[in-house]
C-alpha positions as CSV (number, residue, x, y, z in Angstrom):
1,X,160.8,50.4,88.4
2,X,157.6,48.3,89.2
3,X,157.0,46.6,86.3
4,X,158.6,45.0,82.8
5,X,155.8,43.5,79.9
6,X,156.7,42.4,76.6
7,X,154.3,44.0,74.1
8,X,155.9,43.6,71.1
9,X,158.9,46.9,71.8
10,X,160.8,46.8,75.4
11,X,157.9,48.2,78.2
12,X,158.7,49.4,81.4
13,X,156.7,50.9,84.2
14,X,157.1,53.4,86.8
15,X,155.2,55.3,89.5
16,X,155.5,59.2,89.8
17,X,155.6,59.3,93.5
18,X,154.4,62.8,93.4
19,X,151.4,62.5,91.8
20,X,150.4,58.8,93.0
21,X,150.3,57.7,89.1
22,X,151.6,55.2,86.7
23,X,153.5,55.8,83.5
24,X,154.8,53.0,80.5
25,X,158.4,53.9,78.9
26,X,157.8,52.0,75.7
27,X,161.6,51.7,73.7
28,X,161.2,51.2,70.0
29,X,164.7,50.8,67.8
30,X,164.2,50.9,63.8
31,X,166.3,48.7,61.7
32,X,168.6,51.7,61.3
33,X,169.0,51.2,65.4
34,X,167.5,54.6,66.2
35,X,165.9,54.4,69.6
36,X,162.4,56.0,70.5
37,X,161.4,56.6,74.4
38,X,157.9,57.5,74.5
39,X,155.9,57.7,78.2
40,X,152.9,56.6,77.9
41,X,149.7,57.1,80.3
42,X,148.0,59.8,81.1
43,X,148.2,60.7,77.9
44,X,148.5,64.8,78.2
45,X,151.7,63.9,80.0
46,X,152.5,61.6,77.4
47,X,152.7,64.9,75.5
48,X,155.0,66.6,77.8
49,X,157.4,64.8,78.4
50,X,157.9,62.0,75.4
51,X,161.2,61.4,74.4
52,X,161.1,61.1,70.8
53,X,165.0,60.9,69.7
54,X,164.1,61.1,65.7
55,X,167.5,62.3,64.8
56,X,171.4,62.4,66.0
57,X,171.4,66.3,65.0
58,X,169.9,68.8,66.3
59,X,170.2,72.8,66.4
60,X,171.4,72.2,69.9
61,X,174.2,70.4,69.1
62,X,175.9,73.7,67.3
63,X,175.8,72.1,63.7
64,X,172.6,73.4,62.3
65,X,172.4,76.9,60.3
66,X,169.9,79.0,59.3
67,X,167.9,77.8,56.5
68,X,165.8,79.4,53.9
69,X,163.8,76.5,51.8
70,X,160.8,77.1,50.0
71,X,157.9,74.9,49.3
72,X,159.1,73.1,46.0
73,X,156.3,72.9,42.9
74,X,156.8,69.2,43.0
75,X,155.6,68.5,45.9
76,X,152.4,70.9,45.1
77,X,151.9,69.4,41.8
78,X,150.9,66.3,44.2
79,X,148.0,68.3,46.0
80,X,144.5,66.4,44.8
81,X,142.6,69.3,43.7
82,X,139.5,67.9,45.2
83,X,137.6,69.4,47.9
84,X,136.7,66.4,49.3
85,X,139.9,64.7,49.6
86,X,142.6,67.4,49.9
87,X,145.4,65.7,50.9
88,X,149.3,66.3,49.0
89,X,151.5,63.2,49.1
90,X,154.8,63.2,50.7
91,X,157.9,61.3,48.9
92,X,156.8,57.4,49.4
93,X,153.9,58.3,50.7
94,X,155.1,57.5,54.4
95,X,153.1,60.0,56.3
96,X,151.5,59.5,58.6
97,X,152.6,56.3,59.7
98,X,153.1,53.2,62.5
99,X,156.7,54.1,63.7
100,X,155.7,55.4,67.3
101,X,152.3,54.0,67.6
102,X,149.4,52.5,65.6
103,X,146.9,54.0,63.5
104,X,143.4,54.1,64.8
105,X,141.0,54.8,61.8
106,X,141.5,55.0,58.0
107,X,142.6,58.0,56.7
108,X,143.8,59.4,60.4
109,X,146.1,62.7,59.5
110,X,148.3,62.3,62.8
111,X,149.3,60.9,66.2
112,X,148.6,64.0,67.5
113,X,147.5,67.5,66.8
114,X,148.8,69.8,69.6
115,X,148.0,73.3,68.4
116,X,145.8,74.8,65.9
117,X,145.7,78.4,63.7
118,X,143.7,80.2,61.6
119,X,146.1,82.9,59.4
120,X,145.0,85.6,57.9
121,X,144.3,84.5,54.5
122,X,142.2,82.2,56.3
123,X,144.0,79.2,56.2
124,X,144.5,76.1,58.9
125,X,147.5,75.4,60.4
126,X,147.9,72.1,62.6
127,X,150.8,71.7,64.9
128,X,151.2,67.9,65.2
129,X,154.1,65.9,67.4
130,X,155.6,63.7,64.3
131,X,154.8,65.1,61.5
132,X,156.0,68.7,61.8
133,X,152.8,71.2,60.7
134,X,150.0,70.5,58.4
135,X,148.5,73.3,56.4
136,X,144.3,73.7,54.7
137,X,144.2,76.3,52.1
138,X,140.6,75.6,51.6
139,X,141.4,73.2,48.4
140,X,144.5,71.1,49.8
141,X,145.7,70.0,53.1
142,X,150.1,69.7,52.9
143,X,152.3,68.2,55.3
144,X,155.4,70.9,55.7
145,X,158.2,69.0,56.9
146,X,162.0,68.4,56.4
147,X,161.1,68.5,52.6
148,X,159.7,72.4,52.9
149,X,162.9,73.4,55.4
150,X,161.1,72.3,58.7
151,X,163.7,69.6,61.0
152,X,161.5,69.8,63.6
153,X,158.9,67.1,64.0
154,X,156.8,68.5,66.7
155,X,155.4,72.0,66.4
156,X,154.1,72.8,69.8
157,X,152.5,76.8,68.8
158,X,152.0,78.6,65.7
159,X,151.7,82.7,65.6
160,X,151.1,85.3,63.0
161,X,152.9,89.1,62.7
162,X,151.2,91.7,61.7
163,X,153.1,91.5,58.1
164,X,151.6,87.8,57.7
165,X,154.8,86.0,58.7
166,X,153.3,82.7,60.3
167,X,156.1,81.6,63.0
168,X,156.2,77.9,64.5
169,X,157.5,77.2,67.9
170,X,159.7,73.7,67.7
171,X,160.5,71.6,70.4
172,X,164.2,71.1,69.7
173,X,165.0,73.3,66.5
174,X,164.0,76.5,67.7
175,X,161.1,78.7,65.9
176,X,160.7,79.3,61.9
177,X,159.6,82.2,60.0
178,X,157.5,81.6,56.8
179,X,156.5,84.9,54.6
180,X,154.6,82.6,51.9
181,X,157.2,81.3,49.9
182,X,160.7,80.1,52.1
183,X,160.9,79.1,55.6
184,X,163.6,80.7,58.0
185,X,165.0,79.4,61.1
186,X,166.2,80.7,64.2
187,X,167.8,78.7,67.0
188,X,170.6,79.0,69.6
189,X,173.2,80.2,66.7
190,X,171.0,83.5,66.6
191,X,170.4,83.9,70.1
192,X,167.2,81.9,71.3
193,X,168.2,80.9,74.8
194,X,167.4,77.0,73.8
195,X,165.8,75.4,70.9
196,X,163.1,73.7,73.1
197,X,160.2,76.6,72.6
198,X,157.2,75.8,74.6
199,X,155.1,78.7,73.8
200,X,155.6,82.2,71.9
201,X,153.4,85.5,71.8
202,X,154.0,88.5,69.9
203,X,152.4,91.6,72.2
204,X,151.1,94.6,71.0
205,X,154.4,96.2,69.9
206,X,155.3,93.6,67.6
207,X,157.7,92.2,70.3
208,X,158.2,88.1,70.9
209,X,158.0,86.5,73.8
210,X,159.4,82.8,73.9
211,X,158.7,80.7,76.1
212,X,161.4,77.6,76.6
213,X,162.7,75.2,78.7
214,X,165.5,77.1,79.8
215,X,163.5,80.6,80.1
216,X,162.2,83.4,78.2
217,X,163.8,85.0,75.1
218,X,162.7,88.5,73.5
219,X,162.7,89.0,70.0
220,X,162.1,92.2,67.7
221,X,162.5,90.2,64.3
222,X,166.5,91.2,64.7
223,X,168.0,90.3,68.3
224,X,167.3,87.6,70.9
225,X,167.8,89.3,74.4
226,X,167.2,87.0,77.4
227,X,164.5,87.8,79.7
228,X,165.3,86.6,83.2
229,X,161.7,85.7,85.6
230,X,162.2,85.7,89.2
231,X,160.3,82.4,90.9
232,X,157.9,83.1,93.2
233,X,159.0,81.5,96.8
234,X,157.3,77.7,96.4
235,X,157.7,75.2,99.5
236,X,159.0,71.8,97.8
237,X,158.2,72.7,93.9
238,X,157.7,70.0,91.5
239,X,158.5,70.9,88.2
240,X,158.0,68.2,85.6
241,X,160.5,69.2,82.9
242,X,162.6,72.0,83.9
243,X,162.4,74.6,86.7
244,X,162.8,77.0,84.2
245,X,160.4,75.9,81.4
246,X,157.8,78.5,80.4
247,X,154.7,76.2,79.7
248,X,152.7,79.5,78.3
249,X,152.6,82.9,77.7
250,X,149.6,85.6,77.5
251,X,149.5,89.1,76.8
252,X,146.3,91.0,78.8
253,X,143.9,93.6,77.5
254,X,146.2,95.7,79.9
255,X,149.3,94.6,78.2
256,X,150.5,92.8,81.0
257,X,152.3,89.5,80.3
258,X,151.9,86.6,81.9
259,X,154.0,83.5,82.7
260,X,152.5,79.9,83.4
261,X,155.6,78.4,85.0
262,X,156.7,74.9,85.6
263,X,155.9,74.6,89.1
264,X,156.2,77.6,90.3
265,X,152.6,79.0,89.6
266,X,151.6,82.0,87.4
267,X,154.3,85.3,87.2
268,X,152.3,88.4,85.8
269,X,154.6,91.2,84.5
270,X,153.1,94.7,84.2
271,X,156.7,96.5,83.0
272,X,158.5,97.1,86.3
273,X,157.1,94.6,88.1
274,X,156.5,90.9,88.8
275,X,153.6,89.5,90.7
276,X,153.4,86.3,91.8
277,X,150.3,83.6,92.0
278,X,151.2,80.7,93.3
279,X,149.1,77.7,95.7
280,X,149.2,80.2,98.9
281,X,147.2,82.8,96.9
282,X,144.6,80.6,96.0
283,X,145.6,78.7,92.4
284,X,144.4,75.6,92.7
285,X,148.0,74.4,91.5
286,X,151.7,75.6,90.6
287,X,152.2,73.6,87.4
288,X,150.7,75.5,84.7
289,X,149.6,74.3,81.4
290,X,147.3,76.7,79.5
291,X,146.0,80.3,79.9
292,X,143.3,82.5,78.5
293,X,142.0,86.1,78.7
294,X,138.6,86.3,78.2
295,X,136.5,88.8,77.0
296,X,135.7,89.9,80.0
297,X,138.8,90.2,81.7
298,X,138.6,87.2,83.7
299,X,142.0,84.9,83.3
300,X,141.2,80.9,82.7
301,X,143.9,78.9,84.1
302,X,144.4,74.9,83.1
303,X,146.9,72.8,85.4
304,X,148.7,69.9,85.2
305,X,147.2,68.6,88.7
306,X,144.5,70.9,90.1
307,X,142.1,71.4,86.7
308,X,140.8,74.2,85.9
309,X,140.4,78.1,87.6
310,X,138.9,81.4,86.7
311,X,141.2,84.7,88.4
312,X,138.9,87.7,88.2
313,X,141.8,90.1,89.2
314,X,141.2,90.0,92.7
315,X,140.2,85.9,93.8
316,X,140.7,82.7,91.9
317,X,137.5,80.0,91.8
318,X,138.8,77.0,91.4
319,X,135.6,75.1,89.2
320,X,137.7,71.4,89.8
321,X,138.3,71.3,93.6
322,X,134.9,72.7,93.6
323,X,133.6,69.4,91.7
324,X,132.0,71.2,88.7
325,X,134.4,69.8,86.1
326,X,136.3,66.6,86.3
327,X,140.2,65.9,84.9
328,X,143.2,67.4,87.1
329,X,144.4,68.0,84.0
330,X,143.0,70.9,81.5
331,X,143.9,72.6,78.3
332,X,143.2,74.0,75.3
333,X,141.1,76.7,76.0
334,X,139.2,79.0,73.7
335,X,136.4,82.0,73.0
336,X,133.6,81.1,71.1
337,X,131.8,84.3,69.2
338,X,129.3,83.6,71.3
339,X,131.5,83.8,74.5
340,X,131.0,80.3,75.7
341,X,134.2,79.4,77.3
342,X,135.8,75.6,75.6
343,X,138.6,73.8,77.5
344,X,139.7,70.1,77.9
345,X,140.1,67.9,80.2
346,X,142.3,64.8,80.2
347,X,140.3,61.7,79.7
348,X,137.4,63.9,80.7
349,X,136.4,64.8,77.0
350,X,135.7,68.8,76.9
351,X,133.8,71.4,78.2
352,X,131.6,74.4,77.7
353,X,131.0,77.6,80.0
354,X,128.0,79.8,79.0
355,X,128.7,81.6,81.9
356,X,126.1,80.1,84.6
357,X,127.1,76.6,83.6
358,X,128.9,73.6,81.8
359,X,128.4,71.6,79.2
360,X,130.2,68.4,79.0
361,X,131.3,67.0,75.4
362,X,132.8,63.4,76.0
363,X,132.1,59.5,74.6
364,X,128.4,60.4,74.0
365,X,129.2,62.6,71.3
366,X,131.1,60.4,69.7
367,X,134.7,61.3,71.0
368,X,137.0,58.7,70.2
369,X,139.7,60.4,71.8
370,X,140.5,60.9,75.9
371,X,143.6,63.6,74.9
372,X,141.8,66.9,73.4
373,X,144.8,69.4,73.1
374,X,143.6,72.6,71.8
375,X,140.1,73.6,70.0
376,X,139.5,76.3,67.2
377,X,136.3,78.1,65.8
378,X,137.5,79.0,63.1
379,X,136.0,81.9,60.7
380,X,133.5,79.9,59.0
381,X,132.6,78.8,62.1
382,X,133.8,75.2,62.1
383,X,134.8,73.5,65.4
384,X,138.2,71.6,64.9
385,X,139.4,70.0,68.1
386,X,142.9,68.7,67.9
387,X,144.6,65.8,70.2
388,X,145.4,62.0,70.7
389,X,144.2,60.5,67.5
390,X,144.1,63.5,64.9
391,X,141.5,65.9,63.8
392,X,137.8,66.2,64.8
393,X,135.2,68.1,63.9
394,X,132.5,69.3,66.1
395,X,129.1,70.3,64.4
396,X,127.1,71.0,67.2
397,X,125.4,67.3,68.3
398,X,128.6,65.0,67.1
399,X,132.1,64.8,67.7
400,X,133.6,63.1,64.4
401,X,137.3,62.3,63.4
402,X,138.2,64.3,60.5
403,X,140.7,61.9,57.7
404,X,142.2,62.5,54.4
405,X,138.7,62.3,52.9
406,X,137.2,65.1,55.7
407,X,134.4,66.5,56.3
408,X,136.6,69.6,56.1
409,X,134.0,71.6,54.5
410,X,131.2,73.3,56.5
């Protein structure tokens, strides 16, 4: 412990000896006396590993059940019909607010926006780390949270099945099923090997797999079955959460799954066997924090330490170490229709492959945010970027933040 500051909550600070960085523990207690931990700086970390206590009761703690609520009338009859300012009120009105940390601009929709999805029927979903999962049906945007059946505050992935079930990955209540009308829960009680889910992918055969911080579970809509991944042999690890924590999961043209680990590199599995990729082969780190296929073949790796590499099946190019990108930490990656290649890079704004080069998006587009955590181009061809401070909106020459009042349309 280095350092105590009075900012208005108890402050601490401490190095990370590991990493040669400083972090602020900020302790904020409610008049009920509920205690918030939240570490702050660098702010992707912040995401990580914040420990935001926001109830006694948990799934974990064997006293919640399976719950099947549906989205009431009333709080639909609250949706503004207007296009330009869809936006349903919760009870009091109280979301978002100035619990964990101020608001930066009018009309901001979150803290943060970790993870955003485009179903079938074409609407948004936005996975956020207080507010549970926001939802754009083109007319309205609603908050789904305790109110609709969802405990969970922090939605950290959201998936569809091939019936149009959309599924949300919680970090402490396990994952939720919603077929359109009533949302379903599955935790420990059913099976899941913890509550904590980190990432989730359903493969070609309609099969889950769930990434957590205690391992991987496998799901076939019925059964949880516990899917043990050897570690690959790594001199003096350093995982930041859990030595078992799946940070991601991906599913190759080939079918192959793969396993970004918590310190222990990347783990392909092709069936029968495991594959390791670790530091000695060439990653450019062991802490994994994002993956993506692209669509030609090559596999896009963001770390928590190294930045960014490209594995094209046979040798890794590591575009950070090599000093064409800058950030040790990256994420969010995604495949435009055009094939550019978008990922972010803590308080290094975000970039843009075209294949021979990159484009950087930071500050002179008008980011107001250092903490992009996931981009989407969606269907109608909107770029929404989603991190520390909310929703944006990327229209080609201008990064804007996207409030209650949009833009949302195109």
């Amino acid at each position: 412990m280095l350092l105590i500051r009075n900012i208005g909550h108890f402050a601490y600070a401490f190095k990370n000896e590991s990493v040669k960085q400083y972090y602020k523990i900020i302790i904020m207690v409610n008049s009920q006396n509920k205690a918030w931990a939240l570490v702050c700086q660098p702010i992707y970390l912040t995401l990580l590993i914040s420990l935001l206590v926001l109830s006694c009761k948990t799934p974990e703690d064997g006293k919640a059940s399976k719950q099947e609520i549906g989205i009431s009338d009333s709080v639909k009859a609250n949706a503004l019909p207007n296009k330009k300012q869809p936006f349903s009120l919760q009870p009091n009105d109280s979301i978002p607010n100035e619990i964990f940390v101020p608001l930066y601009y009018e009309g901001q929709l979150a803290h943060w926006i970790r993870t955003i999805f485009q179903d079938k029927k074409g609407q948004l979903w936005f996975g956020t780390n207080h507010y549970g999962a926001l939802r754009y049906d083109g007319d309205t945007l609603e908050y789904i949270t305790k109110a609709h059946g969802i405990e969970a505050s922090r939605i950290n992935e959201i998936v569809e099945d091939a019936k149009g079930n959309v599924w949300l990955a919680t970090d402490g209540f396990g994952i939720y099923k919603y077929d359109g009308k009533t949302f379903t829960n599955f935790s420990k009680k059913e099976g899941l090997i913890s509550n904590a889910v980190w990432s989730m992918v359903i493969d070609r055969h309609g099969l889950f797999w769930i990434g957590t911080i205690e391992g991987v579970s496998l799901f076939d809509g019925e059964t949880f079955t516990t899917f043990s991944i050897p570690k690959a042999n790594v001199k003096d690890p350093k995982p930041i959460l859990s030595p078992n924590r799946i940070k991601n999961i991906l599913e190759d043209k080939a079918g192959n799954i793969w396993f970004g680990t918590d310190g222990y590199g990347i783990c392909k599995y092709d069936g029968e066997t495991f594959t390791h990729f670790t530091e000695k082969e060439g990653l450019c780190d062991n802490n994994i924090y994002d993956m993506l296929e692209d669509s030609k073949g090559n596999i896009w790796i963001g770390t928590m330490y190294g930045g960014v590499s490209r594995f094209d099946g046979k040798t890794f190019t590591n575009f950070t170490k090599d000093g064409l990108t800058n950030g040790i930490e990256v994420g969010g990656f995604h495949e435009d229709t055009h094939g550019n290649i978008w990922f972010a890079a803590e308080n290094n704004g975000v970039y843009r492959f075209n294949g021979a080069s990159f484009t950087h998006l930071d500050t002179k587009e008008g980011a107001d945010t250092n903490g992009i955590l996931s981009i989407l181009e969606d269907r109608e061809k909107r770029f929404w970027f989603g991190g520390w401070k909310g929703l944006f909106r990327y229209d080609g020459t201008s990064i804007v933040p996207v409030t209650k009042n949009g833009p949302w349309e195109k």
